[in-house]
N, C-alpha and C positions, 0 to 999 in steps of 0.2 A: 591401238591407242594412238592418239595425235599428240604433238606436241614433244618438246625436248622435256619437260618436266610434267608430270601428273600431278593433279590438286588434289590434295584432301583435305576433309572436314571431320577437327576434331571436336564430335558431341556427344555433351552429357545429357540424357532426355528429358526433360522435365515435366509436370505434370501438363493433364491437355494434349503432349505430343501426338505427332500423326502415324500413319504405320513405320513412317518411310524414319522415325525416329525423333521427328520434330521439323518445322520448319524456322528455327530461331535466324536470326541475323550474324551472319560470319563474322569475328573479330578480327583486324588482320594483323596478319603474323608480327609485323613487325610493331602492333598497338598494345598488344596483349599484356598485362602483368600480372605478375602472383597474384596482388590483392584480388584483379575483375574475374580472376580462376574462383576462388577462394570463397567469395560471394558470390559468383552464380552455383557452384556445385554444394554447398554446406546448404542441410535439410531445413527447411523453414521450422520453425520453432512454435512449439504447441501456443497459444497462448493460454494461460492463468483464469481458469473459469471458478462460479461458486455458482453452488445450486444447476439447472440447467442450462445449456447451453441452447443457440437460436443459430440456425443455417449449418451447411456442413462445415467440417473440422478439415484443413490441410494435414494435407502432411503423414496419414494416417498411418499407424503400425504397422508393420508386414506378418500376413496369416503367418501361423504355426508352417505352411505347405511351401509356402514362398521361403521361409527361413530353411525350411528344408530342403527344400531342391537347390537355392543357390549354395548352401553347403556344399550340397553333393558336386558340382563342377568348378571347386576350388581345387588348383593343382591338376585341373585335366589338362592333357595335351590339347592342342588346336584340332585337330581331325580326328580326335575320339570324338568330338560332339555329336549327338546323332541331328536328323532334322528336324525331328520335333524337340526336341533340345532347346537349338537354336531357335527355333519359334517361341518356346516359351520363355527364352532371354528378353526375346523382340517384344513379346508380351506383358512382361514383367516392367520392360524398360521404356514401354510409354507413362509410368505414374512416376518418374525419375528427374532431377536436377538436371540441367542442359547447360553448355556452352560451346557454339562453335569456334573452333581455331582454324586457322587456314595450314595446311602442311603440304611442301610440295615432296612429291621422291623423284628421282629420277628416271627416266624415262625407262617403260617394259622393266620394271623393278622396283624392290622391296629395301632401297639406300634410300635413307632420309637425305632430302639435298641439306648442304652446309646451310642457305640460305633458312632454310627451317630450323634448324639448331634451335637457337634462343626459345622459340617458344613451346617445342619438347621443352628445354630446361626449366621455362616458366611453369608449366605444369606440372614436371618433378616436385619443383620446390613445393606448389601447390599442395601435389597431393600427401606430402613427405608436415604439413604446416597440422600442427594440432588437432582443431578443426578437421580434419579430413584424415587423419594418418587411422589405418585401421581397417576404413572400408573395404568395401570389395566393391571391386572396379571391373567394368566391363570393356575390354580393348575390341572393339568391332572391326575388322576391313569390309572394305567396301569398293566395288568398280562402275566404271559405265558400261553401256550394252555391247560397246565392242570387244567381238571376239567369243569364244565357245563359253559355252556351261563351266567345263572343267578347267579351265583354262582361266577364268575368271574367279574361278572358286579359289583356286591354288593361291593366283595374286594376292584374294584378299586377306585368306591366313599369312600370306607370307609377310605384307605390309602392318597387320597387325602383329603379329609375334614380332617384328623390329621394333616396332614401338614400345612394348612389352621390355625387349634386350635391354635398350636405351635406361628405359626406368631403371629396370633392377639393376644395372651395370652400374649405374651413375648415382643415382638415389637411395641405392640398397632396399627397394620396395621388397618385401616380402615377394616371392612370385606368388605365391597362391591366391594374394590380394588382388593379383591382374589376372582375369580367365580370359584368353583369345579365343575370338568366333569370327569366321570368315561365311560372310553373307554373297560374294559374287555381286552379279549382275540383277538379286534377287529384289534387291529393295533401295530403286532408283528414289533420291531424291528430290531432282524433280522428271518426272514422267515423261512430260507431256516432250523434253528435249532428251533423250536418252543417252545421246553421245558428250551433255555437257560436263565441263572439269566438275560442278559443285557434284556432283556423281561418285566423281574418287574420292575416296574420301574414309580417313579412319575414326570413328566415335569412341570416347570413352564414357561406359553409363554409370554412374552410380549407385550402386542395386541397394544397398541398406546401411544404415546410419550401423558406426561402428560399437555403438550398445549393444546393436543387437547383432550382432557377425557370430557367426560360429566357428572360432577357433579351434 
């Protein structure tokens, strides 16, 4: 890894995203507030039909299968997940609300730099605000190509389960509401540059409006 500090990108996917989890526009760290959290992750809202409706529906309910599986990996550890698991997270979490944040850690490590602070807390408050409190939240790591498989893998659970720490320590998030997945080097943001910062990067997804969460 290059650099005294590592970048990450914290996103929620929303719908349309690409495998690599969306390609939205980073907000930066020091721009960010509760409210631009708050409105870009809260579910768009059905609107009010009579009789038929014309074109598709946003926003759609989540299958009975969906409800069911992300049950089942609330409260897992990071490295229970298996690999098809995690793909079907990644799967799941392209029909999802998005927002990127900018977070740096410090360098060959899972420390949030100070410099990041604020907009961890921005998102706390976010996900802690009515609106949002409830869901189940997906904390991804994420790296660039440098360096091994395993070695990559390790980072990115370790970079997200601090993010995870952060919340529940400070926000008193339910943990089970935040399930950590560490993706490695598997699913570069942008491609076509492997070794770039927008690479590092931690996402959190949105998996389902808090109606329908299985407590």
């Amino acid at each position: 890894m290059s650099g005294t500090t590592l970048t990450a990108i914290v996103s929620i996917v929303m719908l349309g995203a690409t495998l690599s989890f969306g390609m939205t526009r980073a907000v930066a760290a020091d721009d960010v507030t509760e409210d631009q959290i708050i409105k870009a992750l809260a579910p768009a809202k059905k609107p009010l039909t009579r009789g038929l409706s014309v074109g598709p529906q946003s926003d759609p309910a989540p299958s009975a299968a969906e409800t069911q599986f992300v049950s089942s990996i609330r409260g897992r550890a990071t490295r229970s997940l298996t690999t098809s698991e995690r793909e079907e997270i990644a799967t799941i979490a392209k029909a999802k609300p998005n927002i990127d944040l900018e977070i740096t850690f410090d360098y060959n490590s899972a420390n949030i730099s100070q410099k990041s602070v604020r907009s961890v807390q921005a998102l706390g408050r976010a996900l802690t605000n009515p609106d949002l409190k409830g869901s189940t939240f997906i904390v991804a790591g994420h790296t660039d190509a440098a360096g091994s498989d395993n070695y990559n893998q390790d980072l990115s659970e370790r970079r997200a389960d601090a993010v995870k720490r952060y919340l529940v320590d400070n926000f008193h998030i339910a943990s089970p509401d935040l399930v950590t997945v560490g993706y490695g080097k598997t699913k570069l943001k942008d491609p076509s540059q492997p070794m770039a910062e927008a690479n590092r990067r931690v996402q959190v997804v949105n998996m389902e409006n808090k109606a329908t969460a299985s407590k």
